[in-house]
C-alpha positions in Angstrom: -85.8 198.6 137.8 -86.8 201.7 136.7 -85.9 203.3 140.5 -82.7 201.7 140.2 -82.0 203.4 136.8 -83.1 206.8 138.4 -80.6 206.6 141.7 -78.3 205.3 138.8 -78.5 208.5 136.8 -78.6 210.7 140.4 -75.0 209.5 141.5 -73.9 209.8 137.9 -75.1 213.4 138.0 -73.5 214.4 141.0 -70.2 212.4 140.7 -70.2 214.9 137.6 -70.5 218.2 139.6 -67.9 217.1 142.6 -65.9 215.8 139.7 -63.8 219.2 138.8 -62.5 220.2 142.7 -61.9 215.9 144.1 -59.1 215.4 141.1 -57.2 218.7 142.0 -57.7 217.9 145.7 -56.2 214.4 145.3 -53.5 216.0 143.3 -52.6 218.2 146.1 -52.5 215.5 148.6 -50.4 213.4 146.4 -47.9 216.4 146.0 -47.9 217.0 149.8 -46.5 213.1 150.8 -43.8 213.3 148.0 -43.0 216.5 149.3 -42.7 215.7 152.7 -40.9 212.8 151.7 -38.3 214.9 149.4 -38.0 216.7 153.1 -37.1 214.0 154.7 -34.6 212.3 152.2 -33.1 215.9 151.9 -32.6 216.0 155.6 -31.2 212.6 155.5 -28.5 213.7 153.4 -29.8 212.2 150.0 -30.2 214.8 147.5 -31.2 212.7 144.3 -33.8 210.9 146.4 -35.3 214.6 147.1 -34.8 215.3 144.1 -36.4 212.3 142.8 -39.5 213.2 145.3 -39.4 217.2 144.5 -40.2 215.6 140.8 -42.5 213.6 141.2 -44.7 216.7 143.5 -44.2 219.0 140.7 -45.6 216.4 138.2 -49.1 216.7 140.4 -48.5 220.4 141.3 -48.5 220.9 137.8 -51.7 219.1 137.5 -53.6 221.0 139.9 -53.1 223.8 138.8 -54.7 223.2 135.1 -57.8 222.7 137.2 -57.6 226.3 138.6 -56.9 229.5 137.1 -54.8 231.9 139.6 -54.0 229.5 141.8 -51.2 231.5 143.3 -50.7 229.0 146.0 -49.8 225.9 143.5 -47.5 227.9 141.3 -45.7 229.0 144.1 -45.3 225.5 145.1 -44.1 224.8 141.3 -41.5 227.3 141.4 -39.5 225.7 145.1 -40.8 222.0 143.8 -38.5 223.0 140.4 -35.4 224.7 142.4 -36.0 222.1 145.3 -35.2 219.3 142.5 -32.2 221.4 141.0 -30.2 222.5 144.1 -30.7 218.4 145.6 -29.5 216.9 142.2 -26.8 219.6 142.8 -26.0 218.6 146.5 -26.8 222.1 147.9 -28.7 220.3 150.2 -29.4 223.0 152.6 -31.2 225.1 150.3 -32.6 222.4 149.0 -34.4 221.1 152.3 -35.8 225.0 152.7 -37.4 225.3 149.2 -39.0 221.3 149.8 -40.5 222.8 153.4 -41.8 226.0 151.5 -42.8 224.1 149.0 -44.9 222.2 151.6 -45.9 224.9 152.6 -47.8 226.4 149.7 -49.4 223.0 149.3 -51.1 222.6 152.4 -52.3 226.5 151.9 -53.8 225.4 148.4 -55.4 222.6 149.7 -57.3 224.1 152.8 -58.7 226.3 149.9 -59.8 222.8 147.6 -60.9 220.6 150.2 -62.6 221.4 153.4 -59.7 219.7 155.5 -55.8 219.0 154.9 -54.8 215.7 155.5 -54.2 213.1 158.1 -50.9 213.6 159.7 -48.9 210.3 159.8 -45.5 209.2 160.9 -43.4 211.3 163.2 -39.8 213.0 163.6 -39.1 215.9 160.6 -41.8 214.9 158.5 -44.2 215.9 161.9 -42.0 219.0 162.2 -42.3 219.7 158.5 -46.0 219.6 158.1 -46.5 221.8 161.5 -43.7 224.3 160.3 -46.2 223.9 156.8 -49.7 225.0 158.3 -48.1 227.4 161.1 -46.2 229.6 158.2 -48.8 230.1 155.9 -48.2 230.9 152.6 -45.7 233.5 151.4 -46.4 236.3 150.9 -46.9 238.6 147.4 -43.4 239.6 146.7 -40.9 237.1 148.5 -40.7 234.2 146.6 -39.2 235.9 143.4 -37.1 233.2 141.7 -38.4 231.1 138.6 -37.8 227.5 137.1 -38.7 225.8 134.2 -36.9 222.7 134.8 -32.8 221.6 134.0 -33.2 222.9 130.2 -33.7 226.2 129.6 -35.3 224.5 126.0 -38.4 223.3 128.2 -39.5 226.6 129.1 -38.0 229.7 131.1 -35.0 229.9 133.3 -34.3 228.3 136.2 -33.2 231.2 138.1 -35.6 234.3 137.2 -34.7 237.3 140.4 -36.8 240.6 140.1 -35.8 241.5 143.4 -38.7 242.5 144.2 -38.5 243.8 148.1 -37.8 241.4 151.0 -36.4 241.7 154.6 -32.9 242.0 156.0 -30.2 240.8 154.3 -31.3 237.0 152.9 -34.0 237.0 150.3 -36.9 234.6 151.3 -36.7 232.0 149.0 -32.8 231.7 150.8 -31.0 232.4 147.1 -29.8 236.3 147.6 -27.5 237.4 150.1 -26.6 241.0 150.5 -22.9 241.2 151.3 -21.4 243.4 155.1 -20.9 244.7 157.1 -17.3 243.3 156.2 -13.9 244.2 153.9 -14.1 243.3 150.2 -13.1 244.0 146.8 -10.8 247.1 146.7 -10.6 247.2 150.4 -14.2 248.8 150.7 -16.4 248.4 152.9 -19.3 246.4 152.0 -22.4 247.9 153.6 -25.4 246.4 153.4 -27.2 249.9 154.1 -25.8 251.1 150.5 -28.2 247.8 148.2 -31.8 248.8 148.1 -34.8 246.6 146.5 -37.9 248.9 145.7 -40.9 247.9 143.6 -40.8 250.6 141.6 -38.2 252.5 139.8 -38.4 255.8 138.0 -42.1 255.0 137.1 -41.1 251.3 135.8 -43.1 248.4 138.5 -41.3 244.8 138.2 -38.8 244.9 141.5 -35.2 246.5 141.0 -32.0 246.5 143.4 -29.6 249.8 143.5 -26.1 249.3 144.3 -24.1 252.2 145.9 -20.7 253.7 146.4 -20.5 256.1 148.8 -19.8 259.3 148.5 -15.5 260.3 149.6 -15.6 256.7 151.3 -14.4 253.2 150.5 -17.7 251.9 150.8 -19.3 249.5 148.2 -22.3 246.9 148.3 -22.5 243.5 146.8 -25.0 240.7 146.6 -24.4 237.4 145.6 -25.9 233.9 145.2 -25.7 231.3 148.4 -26.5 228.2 145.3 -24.2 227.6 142.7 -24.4 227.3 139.3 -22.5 225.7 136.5 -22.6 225.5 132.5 -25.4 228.0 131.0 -26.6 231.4 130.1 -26.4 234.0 132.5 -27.9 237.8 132.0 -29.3 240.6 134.0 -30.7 243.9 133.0 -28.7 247.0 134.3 -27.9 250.4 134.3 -24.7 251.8 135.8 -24.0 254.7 137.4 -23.6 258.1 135.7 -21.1 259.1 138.7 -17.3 259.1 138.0 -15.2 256.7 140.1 -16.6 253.4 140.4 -17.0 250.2 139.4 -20.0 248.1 138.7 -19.8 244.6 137.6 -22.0 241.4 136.9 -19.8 238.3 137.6 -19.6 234.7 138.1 -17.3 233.4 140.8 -15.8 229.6 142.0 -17.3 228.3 144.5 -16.9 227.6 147.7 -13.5 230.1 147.5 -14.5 233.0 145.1 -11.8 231.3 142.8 -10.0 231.1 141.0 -12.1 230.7 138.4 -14.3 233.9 137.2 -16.2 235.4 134.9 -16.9 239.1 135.0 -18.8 241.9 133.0 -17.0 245.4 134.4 -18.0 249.2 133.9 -15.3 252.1 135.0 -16.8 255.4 135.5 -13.5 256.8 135.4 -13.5 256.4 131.7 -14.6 259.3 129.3 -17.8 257.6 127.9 -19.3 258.6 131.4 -19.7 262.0 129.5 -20.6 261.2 126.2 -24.0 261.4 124.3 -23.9 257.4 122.7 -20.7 255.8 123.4 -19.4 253.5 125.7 -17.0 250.4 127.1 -17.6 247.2 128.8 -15.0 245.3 130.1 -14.7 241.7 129.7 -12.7 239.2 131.9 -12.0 235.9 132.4 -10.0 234.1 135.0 -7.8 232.5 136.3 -6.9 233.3 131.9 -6.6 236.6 133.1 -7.7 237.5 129.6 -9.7 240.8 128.7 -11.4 242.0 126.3 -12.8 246.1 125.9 -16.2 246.1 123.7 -17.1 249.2 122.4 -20.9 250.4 123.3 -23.2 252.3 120.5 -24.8 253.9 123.9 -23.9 255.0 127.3 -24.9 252.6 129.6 -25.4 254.9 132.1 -28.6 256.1 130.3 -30.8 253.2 130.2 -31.0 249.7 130.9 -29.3 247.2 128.8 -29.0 243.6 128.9 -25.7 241.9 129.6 -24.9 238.5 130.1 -22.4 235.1 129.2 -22.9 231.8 127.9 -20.9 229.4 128.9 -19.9 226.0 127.6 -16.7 223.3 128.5 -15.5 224.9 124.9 -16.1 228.6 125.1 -17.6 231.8 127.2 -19.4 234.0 125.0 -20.3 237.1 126.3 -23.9 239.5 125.2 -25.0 242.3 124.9 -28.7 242.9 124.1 -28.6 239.3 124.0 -26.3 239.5 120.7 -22.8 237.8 121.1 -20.2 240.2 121.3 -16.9 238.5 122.1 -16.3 234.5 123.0 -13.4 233.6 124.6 -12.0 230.1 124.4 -9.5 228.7 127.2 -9.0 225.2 129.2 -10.1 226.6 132.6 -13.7 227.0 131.4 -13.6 222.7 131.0 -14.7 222.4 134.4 -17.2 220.8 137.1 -17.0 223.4 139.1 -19.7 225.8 140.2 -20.1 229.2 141.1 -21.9 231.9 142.4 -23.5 234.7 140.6 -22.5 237.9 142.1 -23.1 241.5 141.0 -21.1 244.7 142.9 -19.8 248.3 142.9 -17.0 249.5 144.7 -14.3 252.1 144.2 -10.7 253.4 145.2 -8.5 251.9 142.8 -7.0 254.3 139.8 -6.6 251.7 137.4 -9.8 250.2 137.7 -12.6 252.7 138.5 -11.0 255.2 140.2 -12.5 257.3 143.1 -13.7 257.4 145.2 -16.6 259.2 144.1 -17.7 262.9 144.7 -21.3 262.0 145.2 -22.9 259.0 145.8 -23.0 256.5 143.1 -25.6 254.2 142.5 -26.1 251.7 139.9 -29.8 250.0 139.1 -30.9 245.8 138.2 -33.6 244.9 137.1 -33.7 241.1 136.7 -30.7 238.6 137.1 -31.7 235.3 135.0 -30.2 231.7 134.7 -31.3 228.9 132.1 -28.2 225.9 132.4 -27.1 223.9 130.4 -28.1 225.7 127.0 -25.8 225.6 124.0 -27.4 229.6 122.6 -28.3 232.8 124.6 -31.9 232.6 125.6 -34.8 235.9 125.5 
């Protein structure tokens, strides 16, 4: 009896000690088959089934990673597992179906690192595919994945879209949100060139990710970037600082999907203005559309000097538009009493007197810092 009592107390023990990493472990495995699964229903065409299987990974995800601090792997996973949910409820099902696979990916990386092997495989056709596309990727790398999510409700946490544009390669960002516009014809005629938008890790001293839109010099040549989701009701904002260079325009905006209209929201700087030259004043134009209604804020600054925050909440009863996160104008119209979503969209071009002018005697380059989305929020968010 006694002997029994002692094996007793020796399992108890190390039950205790294997206890911390077998919960997290089974977590992760949990997280992978939903994940897979919200693969395969995405691929299938069902995007509130991925959804439905994007949630209920993230609800282990989340788990796992209370069990480890700096598990870079996991929140990685938490981040597409979040957008993965959004874009199927959505129906952007393409994007969807990529962040679910990365997502997958991230997973199997954190759980070679918790348990000494992934996995059985099981099944066949994309879920196969999925899980060797999973383990031959690896996990991404510091720097790509650069969106945030917190969930549908900006009141649960942070935003769902959170870009520090933080460097990538070529033209799509790697998390498949950011496109850099050209070579091709745009706004004002110019040339949108993808050689003129630059991310860099560091600018003027400050780390966090930043991307420089440019006008070139005696040219019609502009850059843009825009979303490939798109986004409905909510608060959007990004930190900026325009050009000091006479001749442009540089703009945050919100466009109608899939046409870029007719509905649009825009936040618009001309250069050719006379606060380009003053100490601490300036302008910041204000448009909605189809409306075509504007509205000229007066600046206490120059936004050419510093980065400011600029953004627009909007509702099915209002746009209100920010600055410094403070409302400074809130338009009211029937066109903004809509389903329809957009994409978010910042560029600079030139060329037009009106509007800008130019082009530009020098280059001309204007500087972001962060682009941010919470939906669905009735205030402006920090």
């Amino acid at each position: 009896m006694k002997h029994w009592f002692l094996v007793f107390l020796i399992c108890m023990a190390t039950s205790a000690l294997a206890a911390p990493n077998q919960p997290r472990a089974g977590r992760l495995e949990s997280a992978i088959l939903d994940t897979e699964e919200a693969f395969k229903r995405g691929k299938d065409g069902d995007g509130k089934a991925l959804a439905t299987h994007a949630d209920a990974a993230l609800r282990n995800a989340e788990a796992a990673a209370k069990m480890k601090a700096d598990d870079f792997e996991v929140r990685k996973a938490i981040t597409l597992l979040k957008l993965a949910a959004y874009h199927g409820r959505h129906r952007q099902l393409d994007v969807a179906v990529r962040q679910a696979e990365d997502a997958l990916s991230q997973l199997h990386a954190a759980l070679s690192g918790a348990s000494p092997s992934l996995p059985a495989a099981s099944g066949g056709g994309d879920h196969a595919e999925a899980r060797a596309a999973a383990r031959s990727e690896g996990p991404i790398r510091a720097g790509e994945q650069t969106s945030t999510a917190a969930g549908e409700t900006a009141q649960k946490g942070g935003p769902l879209l959170h870009q520090e544009f933080l460097p990538w390669e070529g033209n799509l960002s790697s998390d498949q949100i950011w496109r850099i516009a050209g070579v091709w014809t745009g706004t004002g005629n110019n040339v949108l060139d993808p050689a003129l938008a630059s991310l860099m890790s560091v600018h003027n001293g400050q780390p966090g990710g930043f991307l420089s839109l440019s006008v070139k010099a005696n040219a019609l040549r502009g850059s843009e970037i825009q979303t490939l989701p798109s986004y409905g009701y909510g608060y959007y904002e990004t930190r900026m600082k325009v050009t000091d260079v006479p001749g442009v325009c540089a703009s945050f905006f919100w466009v109608e999907a899939p046409k870029y209209g007719p509905r649009e929201w825009d936040v618009e700087f001309l250069t050719n203005e006379p606060w380009i030259s003053s100490a601490n004043s300036g302008k910041v134009h204000l448009f909605i559309h189809p409306a075509n209604i504007e509205y000229i804020v007066e600046l206490p600054f120059n936004p050419s000097h510093d980065f400011h925050r600029y953004g627009f909440l909007w509702t099915a009863q209002s746009i209100a538009f920010t600055v410094d996160g403070q409302i400074v104008h809130r338009f009211s119209d029937s066109s903004l009493n809509t389903n329809a979503k957009g994409f978010i969209m910042m560029n600079t071009w030139t060329g037009k007197a009106d509007w800008g002018g130019g082009p530009p005697t020098s280059d001309a380059t204007s500087y972001y810092d962060w682009v941010k989305f919470w939906p669905g929020v009735d205030s402006p968010q920090e």
